[in-house]
N, C-alpha and C positions, 0 to 999 in steps of 0.2 A: 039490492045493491047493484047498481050500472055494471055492465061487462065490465068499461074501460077502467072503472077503477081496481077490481080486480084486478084487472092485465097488470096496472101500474104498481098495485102492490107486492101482486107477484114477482116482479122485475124488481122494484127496490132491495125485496130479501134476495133474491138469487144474485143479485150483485154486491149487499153486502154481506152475504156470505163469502166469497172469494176473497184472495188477498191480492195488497197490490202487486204480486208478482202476477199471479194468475190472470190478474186483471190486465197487465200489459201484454201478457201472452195471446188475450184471446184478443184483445184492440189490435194486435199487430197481424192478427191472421185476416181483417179486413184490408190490412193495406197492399198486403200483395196482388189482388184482383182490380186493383186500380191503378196498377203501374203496367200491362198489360200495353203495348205498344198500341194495339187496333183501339183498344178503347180511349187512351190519346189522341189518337189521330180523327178520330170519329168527333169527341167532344172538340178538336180545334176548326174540323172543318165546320161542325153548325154553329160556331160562334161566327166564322168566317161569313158563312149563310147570312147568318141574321144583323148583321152586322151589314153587309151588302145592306138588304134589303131596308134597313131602318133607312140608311143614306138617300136608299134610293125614292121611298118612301117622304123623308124629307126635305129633299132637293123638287119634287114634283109639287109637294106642299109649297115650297118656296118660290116656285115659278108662276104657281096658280095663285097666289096673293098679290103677288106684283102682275101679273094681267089685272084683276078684279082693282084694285087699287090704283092702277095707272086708268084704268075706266071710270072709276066714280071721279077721279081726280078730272078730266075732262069730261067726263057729264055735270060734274059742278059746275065747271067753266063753262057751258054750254047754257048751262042755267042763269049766269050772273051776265050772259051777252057775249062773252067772249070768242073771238074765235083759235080751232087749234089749227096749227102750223107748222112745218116743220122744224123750223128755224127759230132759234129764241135768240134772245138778244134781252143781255143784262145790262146794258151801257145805260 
């Protein structure tokens, strides 16, 4: 028989042995260690972090499509005879 399912059924009896009092007792002694001010503060700052870094991550990605894209766009033209300029004129 696999470890894990032992584990698993070992855990099912010892929790359905308890009642639901017992059972909200031992759930609420998990919640005190996560209201804990440093470990708030810790969890908002790396959301803070990676949050940055995604933006910044994809603002670099968005300025490097548009070079590569504004490229092929005048390398087409370049291909079909056209010349580029700086000046356009929709009239």
């Amino acid at each position: 028989m696999p470890t894990a399912h032992v584990m698993t059924a070992g855990f099912n009896i010892i929790v359905q042995a308890l009642t639901p009092v017992e059972r909200w007792k031992a759930a609420g002694r998990f919640g005190t260690s996560m209201t804990e001010p440093w470990f708030i503060l810790t969890g908002v700052a790396v959301i803070i972090v990676l949050a940055g870094l995604l933006l910044m991550i994809s603002l670099r990605r968005i300025a490097r499509e548009r070079k590569v894209s504004g490229q092929l766009f005048f390398d087409y033209g370049r291909t079909a005879g056209t010349k580029r300029t700086g000046a356009t004129n929709f009239a």
